[in-house]
C-alpha positions as CSV (number, residue, x, y, z in Angstrom):
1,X,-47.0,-30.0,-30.7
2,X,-45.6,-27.3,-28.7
3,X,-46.6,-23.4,-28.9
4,X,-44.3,-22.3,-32.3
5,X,-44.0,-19.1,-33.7
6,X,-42.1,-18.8,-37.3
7,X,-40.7,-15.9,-39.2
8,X,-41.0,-17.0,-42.6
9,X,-42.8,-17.3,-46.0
10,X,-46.0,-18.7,-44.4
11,X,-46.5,-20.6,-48.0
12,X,-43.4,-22.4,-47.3
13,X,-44.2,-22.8,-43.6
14,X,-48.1,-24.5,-44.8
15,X,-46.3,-26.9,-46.9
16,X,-44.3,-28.3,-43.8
17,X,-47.6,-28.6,-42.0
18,X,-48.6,-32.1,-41.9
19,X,-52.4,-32.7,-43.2
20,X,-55.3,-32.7,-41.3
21,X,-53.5,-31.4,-38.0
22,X,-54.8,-28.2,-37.5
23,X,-58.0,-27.7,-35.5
24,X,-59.0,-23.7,-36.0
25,X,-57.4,-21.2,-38.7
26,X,-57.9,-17.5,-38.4
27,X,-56.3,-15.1,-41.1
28,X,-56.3,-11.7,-40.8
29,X,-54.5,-11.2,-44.1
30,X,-53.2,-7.8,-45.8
31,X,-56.7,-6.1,-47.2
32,X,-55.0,-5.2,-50.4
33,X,-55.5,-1.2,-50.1
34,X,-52.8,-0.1,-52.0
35,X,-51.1,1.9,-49.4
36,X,-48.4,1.4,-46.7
37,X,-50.3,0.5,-43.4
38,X,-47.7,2.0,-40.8
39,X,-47.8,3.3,-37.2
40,X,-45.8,6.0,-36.1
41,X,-44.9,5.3,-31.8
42,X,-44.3,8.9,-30.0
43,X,-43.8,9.6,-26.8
44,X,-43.6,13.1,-25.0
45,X,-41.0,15.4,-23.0
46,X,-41.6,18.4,-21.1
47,X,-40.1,21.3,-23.4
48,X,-40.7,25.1,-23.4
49,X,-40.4,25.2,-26.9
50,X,-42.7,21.7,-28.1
51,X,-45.5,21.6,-29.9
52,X,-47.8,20.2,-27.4
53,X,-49.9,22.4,-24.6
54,X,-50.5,20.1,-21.9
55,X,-52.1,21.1,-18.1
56,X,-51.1,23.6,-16.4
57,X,-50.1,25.3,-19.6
58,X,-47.0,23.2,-19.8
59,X,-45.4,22.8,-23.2
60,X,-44.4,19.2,-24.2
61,X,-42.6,18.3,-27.5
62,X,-43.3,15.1,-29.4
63,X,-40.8,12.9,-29.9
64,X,-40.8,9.8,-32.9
65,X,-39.5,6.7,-31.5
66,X,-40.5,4.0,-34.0
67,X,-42.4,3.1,-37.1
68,X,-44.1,-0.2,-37.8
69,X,-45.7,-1.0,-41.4
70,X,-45.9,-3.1,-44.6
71,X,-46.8,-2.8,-48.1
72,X,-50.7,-3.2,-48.8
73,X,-50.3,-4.2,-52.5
74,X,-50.3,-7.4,-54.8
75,X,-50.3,-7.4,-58.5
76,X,-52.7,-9.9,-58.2
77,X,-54.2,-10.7,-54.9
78,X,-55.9,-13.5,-55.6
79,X,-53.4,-15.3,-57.4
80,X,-51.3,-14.4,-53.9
81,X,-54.0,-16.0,-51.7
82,X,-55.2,-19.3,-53.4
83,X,-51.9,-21.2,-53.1
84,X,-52.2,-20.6,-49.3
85,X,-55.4,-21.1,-48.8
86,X,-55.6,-23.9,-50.5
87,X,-52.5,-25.5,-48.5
88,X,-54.6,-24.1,-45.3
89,X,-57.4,-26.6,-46.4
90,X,-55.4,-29.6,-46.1
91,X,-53.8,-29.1,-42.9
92,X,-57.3,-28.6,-41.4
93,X,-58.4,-31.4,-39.2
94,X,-62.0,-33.2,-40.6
95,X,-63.8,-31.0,-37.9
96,X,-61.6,-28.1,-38.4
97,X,-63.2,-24.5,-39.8
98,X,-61.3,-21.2,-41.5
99,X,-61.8,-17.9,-40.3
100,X,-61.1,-15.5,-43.0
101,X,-60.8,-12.0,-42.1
102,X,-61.2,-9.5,-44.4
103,X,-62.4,-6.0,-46.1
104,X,-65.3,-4.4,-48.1
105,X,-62.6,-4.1,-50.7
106,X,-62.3,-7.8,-51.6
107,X,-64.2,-9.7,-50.0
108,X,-66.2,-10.5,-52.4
109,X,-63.6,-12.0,-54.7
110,X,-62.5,-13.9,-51.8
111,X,-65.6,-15.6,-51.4
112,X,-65.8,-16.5,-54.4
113,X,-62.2,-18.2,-54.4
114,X,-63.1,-19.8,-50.9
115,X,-66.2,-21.3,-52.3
116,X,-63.6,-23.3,-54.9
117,X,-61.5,-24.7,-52.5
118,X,-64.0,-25.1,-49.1
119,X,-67.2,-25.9,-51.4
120,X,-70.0,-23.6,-51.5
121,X,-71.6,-26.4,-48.9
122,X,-69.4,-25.8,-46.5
123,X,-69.9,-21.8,-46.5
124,X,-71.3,-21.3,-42.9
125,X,-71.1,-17.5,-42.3
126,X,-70.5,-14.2,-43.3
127,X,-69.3,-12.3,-39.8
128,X,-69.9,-8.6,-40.0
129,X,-67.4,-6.6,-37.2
130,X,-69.2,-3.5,-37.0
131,X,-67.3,-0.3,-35.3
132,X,-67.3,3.1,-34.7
133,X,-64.2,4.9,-34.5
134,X,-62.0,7.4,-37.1
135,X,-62.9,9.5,-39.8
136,X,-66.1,9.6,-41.7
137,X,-66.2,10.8,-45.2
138,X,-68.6,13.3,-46.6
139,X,-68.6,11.5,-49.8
140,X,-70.3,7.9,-49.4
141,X,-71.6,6.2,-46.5
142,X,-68.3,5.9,-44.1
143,X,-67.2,2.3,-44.2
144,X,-67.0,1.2,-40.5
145,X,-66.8,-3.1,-40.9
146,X,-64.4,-5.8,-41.7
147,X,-65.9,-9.2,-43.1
148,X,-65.4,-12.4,-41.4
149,X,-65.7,-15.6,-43.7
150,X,-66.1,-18.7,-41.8
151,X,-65.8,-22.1,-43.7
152,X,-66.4,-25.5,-42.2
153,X,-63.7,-28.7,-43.8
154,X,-66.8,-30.4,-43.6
155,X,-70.7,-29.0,-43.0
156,X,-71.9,-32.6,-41.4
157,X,-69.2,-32.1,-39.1
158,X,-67.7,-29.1,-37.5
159,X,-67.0,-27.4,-34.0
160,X,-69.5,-25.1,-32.9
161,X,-69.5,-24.6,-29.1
162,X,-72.6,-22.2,-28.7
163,X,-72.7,-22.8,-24.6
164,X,-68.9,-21.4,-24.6
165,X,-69.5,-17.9,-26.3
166,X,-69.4,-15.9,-24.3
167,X,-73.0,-13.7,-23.8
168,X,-74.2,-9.9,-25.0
169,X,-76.6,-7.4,-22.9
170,X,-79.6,-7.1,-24.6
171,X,-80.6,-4.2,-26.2
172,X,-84.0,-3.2,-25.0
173,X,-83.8,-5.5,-21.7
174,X,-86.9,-4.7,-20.4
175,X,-88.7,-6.2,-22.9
176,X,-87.5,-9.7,-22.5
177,X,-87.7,-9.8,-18.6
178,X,-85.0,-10.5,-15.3
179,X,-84.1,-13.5,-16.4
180,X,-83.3,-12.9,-19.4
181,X,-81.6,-9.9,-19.2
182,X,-79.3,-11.7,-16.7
183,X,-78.2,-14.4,-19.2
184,X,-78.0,-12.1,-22.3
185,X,-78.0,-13.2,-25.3
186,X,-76.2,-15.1,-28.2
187,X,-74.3,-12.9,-30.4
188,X,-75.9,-12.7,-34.2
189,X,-73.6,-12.7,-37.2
190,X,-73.1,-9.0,-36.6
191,X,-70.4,-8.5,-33.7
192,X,-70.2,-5.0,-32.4
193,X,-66.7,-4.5,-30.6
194,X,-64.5,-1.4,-30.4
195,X,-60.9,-1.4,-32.3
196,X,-58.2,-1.7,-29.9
197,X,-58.0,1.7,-28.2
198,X,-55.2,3.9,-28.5
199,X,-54.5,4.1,-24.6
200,X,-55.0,0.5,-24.1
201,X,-52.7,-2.0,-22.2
202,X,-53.8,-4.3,-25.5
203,X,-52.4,-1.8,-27.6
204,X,-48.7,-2.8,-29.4
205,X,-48.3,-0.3,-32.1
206,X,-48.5,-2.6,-34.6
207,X,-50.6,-1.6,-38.0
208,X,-53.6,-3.8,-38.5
209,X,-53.9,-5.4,-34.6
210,X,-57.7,-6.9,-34.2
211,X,-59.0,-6.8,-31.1
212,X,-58.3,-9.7,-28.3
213,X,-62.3,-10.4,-27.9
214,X,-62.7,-10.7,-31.6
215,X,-60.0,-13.5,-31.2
216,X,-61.4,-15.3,-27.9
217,X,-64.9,-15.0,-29.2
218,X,-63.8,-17.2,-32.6
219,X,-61.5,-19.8,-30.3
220,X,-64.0,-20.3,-28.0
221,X,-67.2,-21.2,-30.5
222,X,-64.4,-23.2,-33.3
223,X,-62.0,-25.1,-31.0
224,X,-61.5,-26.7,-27.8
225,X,-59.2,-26.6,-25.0
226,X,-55.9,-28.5,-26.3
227,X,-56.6,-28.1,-29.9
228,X,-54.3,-26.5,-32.2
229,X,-55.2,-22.8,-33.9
230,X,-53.1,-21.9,-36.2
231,X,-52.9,-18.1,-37.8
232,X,-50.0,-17.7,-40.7
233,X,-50.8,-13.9,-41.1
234,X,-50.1,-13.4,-37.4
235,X,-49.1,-9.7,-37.2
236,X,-48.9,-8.5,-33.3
237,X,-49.9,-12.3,-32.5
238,X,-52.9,-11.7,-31.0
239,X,-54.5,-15.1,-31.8
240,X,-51.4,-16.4,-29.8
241,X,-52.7,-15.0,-26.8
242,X,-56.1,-15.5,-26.7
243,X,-55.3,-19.5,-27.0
244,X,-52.6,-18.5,-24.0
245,X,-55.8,-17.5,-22.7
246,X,-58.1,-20.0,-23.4
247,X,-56.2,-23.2,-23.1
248,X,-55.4,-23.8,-26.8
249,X,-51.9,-24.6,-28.9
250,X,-51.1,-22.4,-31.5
251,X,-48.6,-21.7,-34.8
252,X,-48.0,-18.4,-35.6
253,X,-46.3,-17.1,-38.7
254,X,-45.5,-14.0,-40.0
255,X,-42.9,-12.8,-42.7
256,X,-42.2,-9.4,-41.7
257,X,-39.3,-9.2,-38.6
258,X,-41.1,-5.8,-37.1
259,X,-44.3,-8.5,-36.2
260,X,-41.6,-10.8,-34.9
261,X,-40.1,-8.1,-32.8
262,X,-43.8,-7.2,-31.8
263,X,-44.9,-10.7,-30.4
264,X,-41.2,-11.3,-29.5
265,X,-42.5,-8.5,-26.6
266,X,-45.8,-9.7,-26.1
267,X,-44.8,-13.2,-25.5
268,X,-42.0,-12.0,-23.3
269,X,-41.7,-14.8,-20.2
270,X,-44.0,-17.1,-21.6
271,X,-42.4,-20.5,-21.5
272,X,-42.9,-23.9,-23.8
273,X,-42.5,-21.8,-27.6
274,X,-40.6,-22.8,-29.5
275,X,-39.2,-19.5,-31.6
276,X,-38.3,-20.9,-35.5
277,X,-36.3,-18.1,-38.3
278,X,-35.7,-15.6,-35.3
279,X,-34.1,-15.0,-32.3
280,X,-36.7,-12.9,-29.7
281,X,-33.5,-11.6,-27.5
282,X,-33.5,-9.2,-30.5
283,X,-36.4,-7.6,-29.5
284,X,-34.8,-5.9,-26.7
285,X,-36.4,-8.3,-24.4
């Protein structure tokens, strides 16, 4: 199976998949907020008259030169999700585990679903990513974590590669000695990691794009090099290049064309995918 990115209805696309062939899932999939998630792109001329004071006193004028979003809403989410998730259990191979990537919002309903179709049994973690950037409300404790749900296909027998993640700094390293302090240490079930900042080369524009460690932390500890990751909400495609990265084969899907057009970008020179519902020349590359 080569490298394959679809534009589609990922339902559709799952159904195609053969059983049992799929190694790693991660799913980052809309939160259900109830707005439009969108990006506005700018970029900035020099102009006497803009709106923008930059150094030197120079006057710069902000320019809109694209906008990138979905709708956030579902009658009834979880109606929405079982079908796939369910189909996402039987293409998972007997070792094969589901990353499911989620918010404060419903992730408890989503737990509950998963436990119906994974087994409670086969409930291995709840991953906290815990970070530290936008507004804070004055009103309630400011929400600052997503909620990763990781289900094994089966608990007797699963991929964990704990010598492959990749280690932390200790907190108070002092306290634990040198040597320690050289290794690090294993990451808990709480990951602290920045969002993808706003001036980084990582950075697409696209609404929603996790963070590339988040990605190569998960492939690294829940597949191995050659296996197949496969992520059907695949927005920016971000799990597509962390198994570039790391060694891995993966199917992405997505059924908006502005994430298309993203990874069409992204992936831009990369040989051996295999493009399927869209052609990637129409992303200007």
């Amino acid at each position: 199976m080569q490298n394959t990115i679809v534009l589609g209805d990922n339902l559709e696309v799952l159904k195609s998949i053969p059983s049992g062939s799929v190694d790693l899932i991660y799913v980052d999939p809309p939160f259900n907020t109830g707005k439009v998630q969108a990006r506005t792109q700018i970029r900035t001329e020099q102009d006497e008259t803009g709106n923008r004071t930059g150094f030197g006193g120079k006057r710069y004028a902000t320019i809109k030169v694209g906008k990138k979003g979905y709708l956030d809403l579902f009658d009834d989410y979880l109606a929405f999700l079982e079908p796939r998730l369910a189909e996402a259990h039987r293409t998972l191979a007997p070792h094969g585990s589901l990353y499911f990537h989620i918010d404060y919002r419903e992730v408890h309903y989503c737990k509950v679903l998963l436990d119906a179709i994974f087994g409670r049994e086969n409930f291995l973690n709840e991953i906290i990513w815990a970070y530290d950037y936008g507004a804070r409300s004055r009103k309630k404790w400011p929400p600052k974590h997503d909620n990763i749900l990781w289900y094994a296909r089966d608990y007797s027998h699963y991929t964990y590669n704990v010598d492959a993640i990749e280690r932390i700094p200790y907190m108070a390293p002092g306290l634990v000695g040198p040597e320690k302090a050289a290794r690090g240490k294993l990451p808990t079930d709480t990951w602290w990691h920045t969002i993808v900042p706003t001036n980084s080369r990582e950075k697409t524009g696209y609404p929603t794009q996790k963070p590339l460690g988040i990605l190569r932390r998960i492939i690294q500890a829940s597949s191995n090099p050659g296996e197949v990751v496969m992520d059907f909400f695949a927005g920016s495609g971000t799990t597509g290049v962390a198994c570039l990265e790391l060694g891995r084969r993966f199917i992405l899907v997505d059924n908006n064309p502005q994430a298309l057009q993203v990874m069409a970008r992204r992936f831009a020179g990369t040989p051996g995918i295999e493009w399927i519902g869209y052609d990637p020349t129409h992303a200007g590359v």
